[in-house]
Structures are given as structure tokens and as C-alpha cells.
C-alpha positions in Angstrom: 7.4 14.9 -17.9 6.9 18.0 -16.1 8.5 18.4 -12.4 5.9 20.7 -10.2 6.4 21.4 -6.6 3.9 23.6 -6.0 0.4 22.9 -4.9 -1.5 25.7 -7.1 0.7 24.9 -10.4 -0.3 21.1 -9.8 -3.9 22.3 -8.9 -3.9 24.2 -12.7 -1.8 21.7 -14.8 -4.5 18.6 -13.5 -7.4 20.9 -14.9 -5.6 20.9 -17.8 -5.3 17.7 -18.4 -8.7 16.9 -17.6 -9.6 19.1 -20.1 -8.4 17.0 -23.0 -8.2 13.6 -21.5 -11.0 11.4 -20.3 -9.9 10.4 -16.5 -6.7 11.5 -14.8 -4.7 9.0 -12.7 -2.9 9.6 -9.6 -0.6 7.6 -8.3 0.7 8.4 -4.6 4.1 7.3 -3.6 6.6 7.8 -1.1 9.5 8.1 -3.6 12.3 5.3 -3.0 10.4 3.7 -6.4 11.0 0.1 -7.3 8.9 -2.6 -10.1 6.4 -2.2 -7.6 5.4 1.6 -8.3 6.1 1.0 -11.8 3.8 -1.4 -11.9 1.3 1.1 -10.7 1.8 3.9 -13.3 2.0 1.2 -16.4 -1.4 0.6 -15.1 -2.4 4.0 -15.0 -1.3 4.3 -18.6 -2.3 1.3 -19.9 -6.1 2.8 -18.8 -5.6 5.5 -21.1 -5.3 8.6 -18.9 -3.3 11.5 -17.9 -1.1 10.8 -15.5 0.6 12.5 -12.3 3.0 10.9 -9.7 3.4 12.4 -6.4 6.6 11.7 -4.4 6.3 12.9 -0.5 7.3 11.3 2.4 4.6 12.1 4.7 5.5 13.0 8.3 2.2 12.8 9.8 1.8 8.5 9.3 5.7 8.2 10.8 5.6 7.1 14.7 8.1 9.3 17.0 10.1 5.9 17.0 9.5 5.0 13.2 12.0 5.7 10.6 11.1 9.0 9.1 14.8 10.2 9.2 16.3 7.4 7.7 13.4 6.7 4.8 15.5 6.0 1.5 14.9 9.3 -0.4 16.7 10.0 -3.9 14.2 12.2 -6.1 16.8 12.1 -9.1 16.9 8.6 -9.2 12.8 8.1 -8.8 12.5 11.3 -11.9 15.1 8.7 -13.9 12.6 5.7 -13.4 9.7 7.8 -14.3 11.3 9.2 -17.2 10.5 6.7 -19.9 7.5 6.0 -18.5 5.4 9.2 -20.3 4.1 10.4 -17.3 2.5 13.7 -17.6 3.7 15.2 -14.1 5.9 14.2 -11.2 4.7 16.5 -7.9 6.9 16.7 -5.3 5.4 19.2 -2.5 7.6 20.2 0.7 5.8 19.4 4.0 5.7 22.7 4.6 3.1 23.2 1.3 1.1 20.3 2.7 1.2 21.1 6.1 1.7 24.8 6.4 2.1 26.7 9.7 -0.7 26.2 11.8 -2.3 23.3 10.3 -4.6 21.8 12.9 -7.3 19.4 10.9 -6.9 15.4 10.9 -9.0 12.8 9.5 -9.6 10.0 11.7 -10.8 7.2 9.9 -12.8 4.7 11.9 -13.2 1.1 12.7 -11.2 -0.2 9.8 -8.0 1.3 10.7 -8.0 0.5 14.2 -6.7 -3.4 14.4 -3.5 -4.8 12.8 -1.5 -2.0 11.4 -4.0 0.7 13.5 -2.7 -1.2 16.6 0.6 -1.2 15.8 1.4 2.1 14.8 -0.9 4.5 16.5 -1.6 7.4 14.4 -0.4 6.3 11.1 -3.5 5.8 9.5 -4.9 9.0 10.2 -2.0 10.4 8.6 -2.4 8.1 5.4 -6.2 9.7 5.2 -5.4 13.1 6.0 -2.5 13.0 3.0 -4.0 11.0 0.7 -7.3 13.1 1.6 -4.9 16.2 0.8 -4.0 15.0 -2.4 -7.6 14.3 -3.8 -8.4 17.8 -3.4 -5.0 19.2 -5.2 -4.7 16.6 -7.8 -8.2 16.2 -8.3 -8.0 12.3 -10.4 -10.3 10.3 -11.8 -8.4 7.0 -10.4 -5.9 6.6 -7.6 -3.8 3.8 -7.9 -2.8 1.7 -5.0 -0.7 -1.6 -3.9 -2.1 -4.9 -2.7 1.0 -5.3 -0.3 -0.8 -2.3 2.0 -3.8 -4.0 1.8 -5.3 -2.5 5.2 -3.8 0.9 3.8 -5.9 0.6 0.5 -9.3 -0.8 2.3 -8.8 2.1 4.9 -8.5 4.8 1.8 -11.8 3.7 0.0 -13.6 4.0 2.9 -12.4 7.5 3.1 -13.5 7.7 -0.3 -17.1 6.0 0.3 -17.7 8.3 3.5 -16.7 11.8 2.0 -18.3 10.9 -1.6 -15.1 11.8 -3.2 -15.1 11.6 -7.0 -12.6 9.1 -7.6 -12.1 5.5 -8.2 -9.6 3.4 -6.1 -7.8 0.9 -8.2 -6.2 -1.8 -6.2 -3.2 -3.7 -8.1 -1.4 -7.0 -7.1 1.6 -7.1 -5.3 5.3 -7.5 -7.3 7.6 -9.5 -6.0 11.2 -10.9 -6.6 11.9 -14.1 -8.2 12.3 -15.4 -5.0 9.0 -14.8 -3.4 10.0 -11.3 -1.8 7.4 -8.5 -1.6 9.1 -5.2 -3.0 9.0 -2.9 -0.7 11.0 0.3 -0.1 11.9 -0.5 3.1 13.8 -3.7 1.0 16.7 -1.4 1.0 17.4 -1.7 4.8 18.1 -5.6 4.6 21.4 -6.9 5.0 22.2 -9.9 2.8 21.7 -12.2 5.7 18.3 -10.4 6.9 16.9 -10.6 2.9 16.9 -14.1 3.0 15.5 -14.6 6.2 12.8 -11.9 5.4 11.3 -15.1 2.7 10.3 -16.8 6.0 7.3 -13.7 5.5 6.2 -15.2 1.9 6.5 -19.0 2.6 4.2 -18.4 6.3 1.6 -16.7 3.7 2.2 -20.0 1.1 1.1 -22.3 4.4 -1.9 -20.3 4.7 -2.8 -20.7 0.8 -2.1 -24.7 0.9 -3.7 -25.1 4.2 -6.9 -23.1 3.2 -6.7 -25.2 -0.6 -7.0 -28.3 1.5 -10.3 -27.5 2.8 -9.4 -26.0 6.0 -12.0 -22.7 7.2 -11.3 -22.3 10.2 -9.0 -18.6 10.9 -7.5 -19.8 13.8 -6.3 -23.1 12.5 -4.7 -21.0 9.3 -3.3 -18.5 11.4 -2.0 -21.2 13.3 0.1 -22.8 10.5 1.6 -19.5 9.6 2.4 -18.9 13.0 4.5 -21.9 13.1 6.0 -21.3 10.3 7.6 -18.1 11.7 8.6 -19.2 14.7 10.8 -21.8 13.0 12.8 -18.6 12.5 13.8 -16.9 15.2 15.2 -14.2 13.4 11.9 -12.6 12.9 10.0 -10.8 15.5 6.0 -11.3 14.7 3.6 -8.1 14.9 0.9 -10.2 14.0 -0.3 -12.7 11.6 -3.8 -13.5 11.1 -6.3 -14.6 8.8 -10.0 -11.6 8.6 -12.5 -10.4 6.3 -11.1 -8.0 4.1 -13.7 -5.7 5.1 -13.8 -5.5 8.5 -9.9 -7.1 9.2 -11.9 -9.3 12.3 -11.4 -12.8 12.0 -14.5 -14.3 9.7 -16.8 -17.4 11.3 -15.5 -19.2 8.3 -12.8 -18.6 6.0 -14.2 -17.7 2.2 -12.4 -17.2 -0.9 -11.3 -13.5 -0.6 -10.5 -13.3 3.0 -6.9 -12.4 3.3 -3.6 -13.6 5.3 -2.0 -10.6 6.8 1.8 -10.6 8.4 3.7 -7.9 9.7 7.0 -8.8 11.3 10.7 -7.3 12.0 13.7 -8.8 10.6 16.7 -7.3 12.2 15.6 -3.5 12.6 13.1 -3.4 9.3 9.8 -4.3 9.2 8.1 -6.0 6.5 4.4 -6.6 5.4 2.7 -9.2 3.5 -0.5 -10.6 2.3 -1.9 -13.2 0.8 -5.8 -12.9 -0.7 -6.9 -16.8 0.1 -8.7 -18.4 -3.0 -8.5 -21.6 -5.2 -4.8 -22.3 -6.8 -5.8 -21.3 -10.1 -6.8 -18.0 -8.9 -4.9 -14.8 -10.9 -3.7 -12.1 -8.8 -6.4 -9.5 -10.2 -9.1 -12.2 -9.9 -8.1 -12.5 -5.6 -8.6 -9.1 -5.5 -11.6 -8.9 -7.2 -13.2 -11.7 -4.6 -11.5 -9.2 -1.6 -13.0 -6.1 -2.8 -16.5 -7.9 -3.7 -16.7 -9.2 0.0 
């Protein structure tokens, strides 16, 4: 596993390994790595690839009230997760290699990005596209590997990738979570004992919405309704939003079709959580939801 931090060393190393492999995988990351990431680059593996990590927390999709300071960052401890793992590179740019002095050109993505997590954190997804943007051009993959649990992150990425006719493939993977029902997340680590267990209140609201829509209900509203009411039971949590859309468009659909998805974003104590849930029949895998979310 080779550790690179520079953008023209990554730039040459990728070509080589496109040269004697048949695709080259990237998977993006934020470092603070748990089962979820991992889950990520067995994937990337398991499809038979090269394979390069990055690790960068990127200060262009942090809000000047957002925790940019505070993000959990141990780079010895991600390399020791990713060492057994045969990955072929870790890159791990500064900021100032990714945003050099004078750096003045954005992406702004469009109509995707501007509800729910657009709303909520003004900005942040044109940072996501600019980096992730970034990171095409350096690293150059075949695939990019993404999580389920940023859904709207994921559907705002391939339409960067549809509108710029990059030449790479997303690849959308399910969400890990705990034994418990928990979404792993990095921002996991901020919980006190106390605020983990009240942070399930996030999984069973999304559960509602998959029992309520199993029954036969279609109508958003009256699913978004239920989940609603099951987080207000807890007062602990502050709701963003939860909502039922069309995973294309994240509006509210006329009619609630296997493959729309239950979205919550809420606060418990000073961390905030995301979830989702991609509505379909009980006997539904994970891979097959997604499948129905990315056909609609």
C-alpha cells in the first residue's frame, strides 16, 4: 500500500495502474474510517480492480458554523485499517494542493442539490462537486464508490458525472449499520452514551415509513407523517427534515413507488445524523432497493 500526498505522483502511479489492470476504483473518503468505508473498498476489490483511497477533509462543503475544526481525523489509524485490505494507494493531498492560492472555480450543481441537504447547508454541495470533480481529474478511475447513507450526496455526484460526460461509473453501495439499527457514520464518534441511544429514534422513524408504505399506504404525506411522529415522541432530537421524494428529483412523488426513499436529517445533542430508507416490498435486499432508486 503506497502512501502518496502529492497530486502529480498520484496523477502517474493511477496511469500505472491502469496500465495493467482493467478498471481503477476510487473510493473518496473523509478519513475517520469505520465498517462503512470498508465496506466500500472490499467492494472495490471484490470487482477486481486497482484500487486508490483518498482521505481529505474538504473545507469547501464545511458551513462557517459546521464542524470542520473538530472533524475526527487520525490518518495513522485510517492507514492501519486499510492496511490489510491490499489497497494499491492511500492519497492524502493537503488543502493547499487542492485548493492552491488563488483558486477561484466552483461547480454549482443544479436542481438536485438544492432541497433537503442543499437547504440546509448552503454551499456544501457545491463543494462535494467541486472535490469530488477534483478528484476525477487526478485520480482518473474507472469506478467511484459511494455510500447509500448520503444518498442526496451520491444522486447529486452522478449528475455531475451525466452532465460533464466524465468517464467513470458511480457505484452506489448499501448502508452498514450496527447491530442495533445505527447508521455508521463518522460523525458516530461525537455521541455520548446517552445521545447514541437516542440517535435509534433516527432508524426506527425510517422502520415506520417501511411498515406503513408495506401496508399499502402511497401517499408521501401520510408516510412522512408517521415518521414525523415517531420523532417527536423524542424530544431529544431536533428534526431538519424528514420526508418521503423521488430519488431523482428529491420532490415529493404523486404516489409513493417502490424506490422512492425516506430521508431524515436530525440533531441529537450537538451532532447531526442522516438516514435513509429506499421504500420497497419486505423481501427487498439492500442492493436490490437500490437498484429500483437508481432505475427511477
Amino acid at each position: 500500500m503506497r502512501l502518496i500526498r502529492s497530486i502529480d505522483e498520484v496523477r502517474h502511479f493511477s496511469r500505472q495502474l491502469r496500465a495493467h489492470n482493467a478498471s481503477l476504483g476510487l473510493v473518496p473518503t473523509m478519513g475517520a474510517l469505520h465498517e462503512g468505508h470498508l465496506s466500500l473498498v472490499r467492494k472495490a476489490k471484490n470487482d477486481g480492480g486497482a484500487v486508490v483511497v483518498s482521505i481529505f477533509v474538504n473545507p469547501t462543503q464545511f458551513g462557517p458554523r459546521e464542524d470542520l475544526s473538530r472533524y475526527p481525523r487520525n490518518l495513522d489509524r485510517d492507514l492501519d485499517l486499510l492496511a490489510p485490505m491490499d489497497v494499491d494507494a492511500v492519497f492524502v493531498p493537503e488543502a493547499a494542493a487542492i485548493y492552491p492560492p488563488g483558486f477561484d472555480t466552483f461547480v454549482e450543481p443544479g436542481a438536485v442539490a438544492q432541497p433537503l441537504e442543499g437547504a440546509s447547508r448552503p454551499g456544501h454541495f457545491r463543494g462535494v462537486s467541486t472535490v469530488v470533480l477534483k478528484l476525477f481529474n487526478i485520480v482518473e478511475p474507472t469506478f467511484a464508490y459511494f455510500g447509500q447513507k448520503d444518498f442526496q450526496q451520491a444522486i447529486v455526484v452522478r449528475r455531475l458525472i451525466e452532465d460533464f460526460n466524465l468517464a467513470v461509473r458511480l457505484v452506489l453501495c448499501p448502508i452498514v449499520r450496527e447491530p442495533d439499527g445505527l447508521a455508521l457514520s463518522s460523525r458516530n464518534a461525537y455521541l455520548k452514551p446517552i445521545e447514541r441511544a437516542v440517535a435509534l429514534t433516527l432508524n426506527r422513524s425510517l422502520r415506520r415509513a417501511g411498515e406503513v408504505f408495506c401496508s399499502g399506504e402511497a401517499s408521501a404525506q401520510a408516510i412522512a407523517g408517521e415518521m414525523k411522529a415517531v420523532l417527536q415522541a423524542e424530544p431529544r432530537v431536533q428534526v431538519d427534515y424528514s420526508v418521503v421524494v423521488a430519488p431523482n428529483t428529491f420532490a415529493p412523488p404523486s404516489r409513493v413507488t417502490p424506490g422512492c426513499v425516506a430521508l431524515v436529517a436530525a440533531r441529537v445533542g450537538s451532532t447531526r445524523l442522516l438516514d435513509n430508507l429506499i421504500l420497497a416490498s419486505p423481501n427487498t435486499s439492500d442492493e436490490e432497493r437500490l437498484l429500483l432508486a437508481l432505475a427511477v
